[in-house]
C-alpha positions in Angstrom: 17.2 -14.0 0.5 15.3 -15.3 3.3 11.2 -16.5 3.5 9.4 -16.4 6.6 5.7 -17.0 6.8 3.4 -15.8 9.6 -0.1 -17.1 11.0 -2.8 -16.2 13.0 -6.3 -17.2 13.6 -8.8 -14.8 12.9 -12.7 -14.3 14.5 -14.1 -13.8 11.4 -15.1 -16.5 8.5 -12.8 -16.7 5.9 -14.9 -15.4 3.3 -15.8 -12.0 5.2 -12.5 -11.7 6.3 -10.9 -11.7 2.8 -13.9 -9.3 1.9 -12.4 -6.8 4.4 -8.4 -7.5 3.3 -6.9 -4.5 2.7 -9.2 -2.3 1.4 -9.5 1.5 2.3 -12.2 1.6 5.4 -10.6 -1.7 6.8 -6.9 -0.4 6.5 -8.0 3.5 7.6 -9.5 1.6 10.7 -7.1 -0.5 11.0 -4.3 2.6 11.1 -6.2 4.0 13.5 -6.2 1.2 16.1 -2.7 0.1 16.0 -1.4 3.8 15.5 1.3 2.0 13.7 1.1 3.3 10.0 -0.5 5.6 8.0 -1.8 4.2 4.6 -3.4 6.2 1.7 -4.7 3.9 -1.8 -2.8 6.2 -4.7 -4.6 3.9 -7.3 -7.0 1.4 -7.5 -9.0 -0.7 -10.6 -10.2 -4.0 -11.1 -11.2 -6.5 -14.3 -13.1 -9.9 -13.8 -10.4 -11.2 -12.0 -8.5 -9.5 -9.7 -8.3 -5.8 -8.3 -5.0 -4.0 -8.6 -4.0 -1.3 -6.3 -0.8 1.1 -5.6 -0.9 2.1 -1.7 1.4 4.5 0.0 2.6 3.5 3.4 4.3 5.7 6.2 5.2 3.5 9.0 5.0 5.7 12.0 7.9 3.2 13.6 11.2 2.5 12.2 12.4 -0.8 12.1 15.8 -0.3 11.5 19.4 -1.1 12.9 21.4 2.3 14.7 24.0 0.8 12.9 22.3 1.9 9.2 22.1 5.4 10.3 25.6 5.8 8.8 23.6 5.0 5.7 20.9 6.6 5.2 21.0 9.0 7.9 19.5 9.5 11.4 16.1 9.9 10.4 15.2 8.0 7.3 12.2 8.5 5.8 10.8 5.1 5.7 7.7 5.7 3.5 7.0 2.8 0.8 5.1 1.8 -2.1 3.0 -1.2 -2.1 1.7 -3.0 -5.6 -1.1 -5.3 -5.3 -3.3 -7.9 -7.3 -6.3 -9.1 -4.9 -7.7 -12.1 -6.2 -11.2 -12.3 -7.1 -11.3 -16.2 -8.1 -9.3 -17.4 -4.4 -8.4 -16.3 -1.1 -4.9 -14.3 -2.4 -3.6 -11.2 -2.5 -0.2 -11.0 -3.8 2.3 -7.7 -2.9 5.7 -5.7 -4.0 7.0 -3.0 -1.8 8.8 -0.4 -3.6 11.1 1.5 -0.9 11.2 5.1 -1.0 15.0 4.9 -0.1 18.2 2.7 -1.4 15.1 0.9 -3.6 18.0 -0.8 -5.2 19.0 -3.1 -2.4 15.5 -3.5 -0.6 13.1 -6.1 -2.2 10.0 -7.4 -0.1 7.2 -9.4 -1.9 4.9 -11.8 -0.6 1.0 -13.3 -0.4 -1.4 -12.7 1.8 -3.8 -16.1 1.7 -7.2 -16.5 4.1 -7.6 -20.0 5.0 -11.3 -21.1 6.5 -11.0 -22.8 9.6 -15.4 -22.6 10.7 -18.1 -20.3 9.9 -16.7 -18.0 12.4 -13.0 -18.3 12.2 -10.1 -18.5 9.6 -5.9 -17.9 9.7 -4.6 -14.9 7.7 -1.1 -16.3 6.4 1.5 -14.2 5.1 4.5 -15.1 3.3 7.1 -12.7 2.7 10.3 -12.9 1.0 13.0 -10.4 2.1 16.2 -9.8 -0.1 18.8 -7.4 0.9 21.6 -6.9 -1.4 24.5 -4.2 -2.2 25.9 -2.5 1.2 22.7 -4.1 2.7 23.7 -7.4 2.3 25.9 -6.8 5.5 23.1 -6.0 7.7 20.2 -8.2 6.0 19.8 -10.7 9.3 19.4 -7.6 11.4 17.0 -6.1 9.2 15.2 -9.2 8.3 14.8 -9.3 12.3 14.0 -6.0 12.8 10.5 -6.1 10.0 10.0 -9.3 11.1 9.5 -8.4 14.4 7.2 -5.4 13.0 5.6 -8.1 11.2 4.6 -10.1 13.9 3.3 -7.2 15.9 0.7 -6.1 13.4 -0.4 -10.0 13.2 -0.6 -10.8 16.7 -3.3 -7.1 16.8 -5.0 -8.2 14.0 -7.7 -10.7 15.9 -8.3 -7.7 18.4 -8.8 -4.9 15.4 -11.1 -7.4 13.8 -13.5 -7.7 16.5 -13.2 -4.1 16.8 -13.9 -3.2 13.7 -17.0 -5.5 13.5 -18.3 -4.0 16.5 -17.9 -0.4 14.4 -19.7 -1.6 11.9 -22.3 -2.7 13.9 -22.7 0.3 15.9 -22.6 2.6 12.6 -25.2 1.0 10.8 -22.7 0.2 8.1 -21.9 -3.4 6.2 -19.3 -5.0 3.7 -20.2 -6.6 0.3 -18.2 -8.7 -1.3 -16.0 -6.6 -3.2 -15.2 -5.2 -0.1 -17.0 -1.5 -0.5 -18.9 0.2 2.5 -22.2 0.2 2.6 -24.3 2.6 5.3 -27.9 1.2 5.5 -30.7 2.7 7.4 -33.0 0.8 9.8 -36.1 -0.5 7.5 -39.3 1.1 8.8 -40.8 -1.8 10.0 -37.9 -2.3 12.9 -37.2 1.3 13.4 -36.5 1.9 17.0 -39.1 3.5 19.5 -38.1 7.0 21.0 -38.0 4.9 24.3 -35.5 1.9 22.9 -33.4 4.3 20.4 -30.5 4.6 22.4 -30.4 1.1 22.4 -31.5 0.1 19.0 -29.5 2.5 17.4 -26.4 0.2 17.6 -28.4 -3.1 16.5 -28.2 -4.6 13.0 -32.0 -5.8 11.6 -31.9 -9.3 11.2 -32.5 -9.4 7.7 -29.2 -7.0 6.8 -25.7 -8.5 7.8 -23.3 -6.2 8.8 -20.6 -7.8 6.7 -22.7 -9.2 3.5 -25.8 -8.4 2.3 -27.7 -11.1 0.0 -26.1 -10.7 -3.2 -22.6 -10.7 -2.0 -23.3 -13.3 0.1 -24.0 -15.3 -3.3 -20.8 -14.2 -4.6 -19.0 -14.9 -1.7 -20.2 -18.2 -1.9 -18.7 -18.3 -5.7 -15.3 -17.5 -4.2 -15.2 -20.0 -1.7 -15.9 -22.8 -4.1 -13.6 -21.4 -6.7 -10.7 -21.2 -4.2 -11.7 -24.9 -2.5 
């Protein structure tokens, strides 16, 4: 059993950012741009606390040793299950993966944490505990490397993918609240663009809508951010 945690700072405030963690327009976007994975939410609910959800995940690369073709064949289907609890009282999101093969001798949990750094930057940390076990238990450095490495690939994209998909939202009239659901707003009246500036306005946010918050959320994001200091 091994734990390795990874960091990286990202340009976006920690309270927006956790908004955006993991839920369905982020991680569709997110698929998208590092043309990694495919990700489908099979279930999602919530209570005052926390939000649970069940994803599906086909990684589109396979992070495995040649060597474990004798195992579970040339080419595996590495599809997985992911269980989640999203905090709604801190910055956490705790996960299980549930592989779709030799399930019995894969286990991979961990938490996802958001730590503010400034209003305009935080570190996304993930801890992740790997435990290999049965005929794996022969091969669990190499494939402890070989995620890892996947791992670290997806974090050091993330800061990129970010700015991207702020500049998305930006562009699509479209914010975050703090629950993390998309919200498409239209341009109020009184700064809707001229037929002569819409080309350019279309893209532009009014100042009085954010395109991650809008004013209640930002309330409750203000909530979290005390309750998880």
């Amino acid at each position: 059993m091994t734990t390795r945690t990874f960091k990286q700072l990202i340009p976006l405030n920690a309270d927006h950012f956790y908004a955006i963690t993991d839920t369905a327009h982020f991680e569709e976007f997110n698929g998208t741009q590092m043309d990694q994975k495919k990700i489908r939410i099979v279930e999602e609910r919530e209570d005052a606390n926390s939000i649970y959800r069940t994803l599906s995940i086909q990684p589109k690369s396979k992070p495995m040793p040649a060597i474990l073709s004798k195992l579970v064949g040339s080419d595996p289907d590495l599809s997985y299950i992911q269980m989640q609890v999203k905090s709604k009282t801190k910055r956490e999101l705790v996960f299980k993966n549930e592989a779709g093969i030799m399930k019995d001798y894969i286990h991979i949990n961990g938490v996802i944490s958001v730590e503010p750094v400034d209003e305009n930057s935080c570190y996304k940390v993930i801890q992740i505990t790997y435990n290999f076990t049965g005929p794996l238990s022969w091969f669990s450095s190499r494939l402890e490397k070989n995620v890892s490495a996947e791992q670290q690939k997806s974090m050091d994209m993330m800061p990129s993918i970010v700015t991207a998909y702020l500049q998305h939202l930006k562009e699509n009239g479209m914010y975050i609240t703090s629950n993390g659901a998309v919200k498409i707003t239209p341009l109020p009246a009184s700064v809707a663009p001229s037929s002569e500036s819409n080309a350019t306005s279309r893209s532009t946010c009014p100042s009085s809508v954010s395109p991650m918050l809008d004013s209640t959320s930002t309330t409750k994001a203000t909530a979290v951010a005390a309750a998880a200091q």
